[in-house]
C-alpha positions, 0 to 999 in steps of 0.5 A: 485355850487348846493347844492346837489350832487351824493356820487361817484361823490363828494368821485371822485370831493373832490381826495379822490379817483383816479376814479368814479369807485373806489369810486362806488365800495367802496360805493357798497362794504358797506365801506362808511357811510354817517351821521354813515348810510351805504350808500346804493347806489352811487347816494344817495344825499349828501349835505353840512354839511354831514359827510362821512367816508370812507377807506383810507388804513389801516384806515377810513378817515372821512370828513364833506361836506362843498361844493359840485363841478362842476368838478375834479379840483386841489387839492386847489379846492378839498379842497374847498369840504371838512373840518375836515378830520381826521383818525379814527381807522379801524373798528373791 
């Protein structure tokens, strides 16, 4: 595995999204933070020990980078990319 990787294409490897495409216009939209920053575009670089948050429904669902993937595997492999996902309250 590299150790750096696209922000759309991990959101898109790690299911946190159905397709590159949702995950590009979140990250164009202003929804998803990288280290509490804005992301400003969807090819910023992302590495292990990143922590990203971003919309899951009603919430935020925040995760630290723990790997990044070659591909779109199952689901036990997504799991592999990320740790301490948790929901955090929606902003104001």
């Amino acid at each position: 595995m590299t150790q750096a990787d696209r922000l759309d294409r991990w959101l898109w490897h790690a299911r946190f999204f159905k397709t590159r495409g949702q995950a590009q216009r979140a990250v164009d939209d202003g929804e998803v933070t990288v280290n509490g920053r804005v992301a400003g575009k969807c090819a910023q670089t992302i590495r292990p020990g990143d922590v990203v948050a971003f919309p899951a429904g009603p919430y935020r669902r925040q995760a630290r980078v723990v790997a990044v993937g070659t591909r779109r595997g199952p689901a036990a492999e997504a799991q592999d990319l990320y740790a301490d996902a948790v929901f955090v309250d929606p902003p104001l």
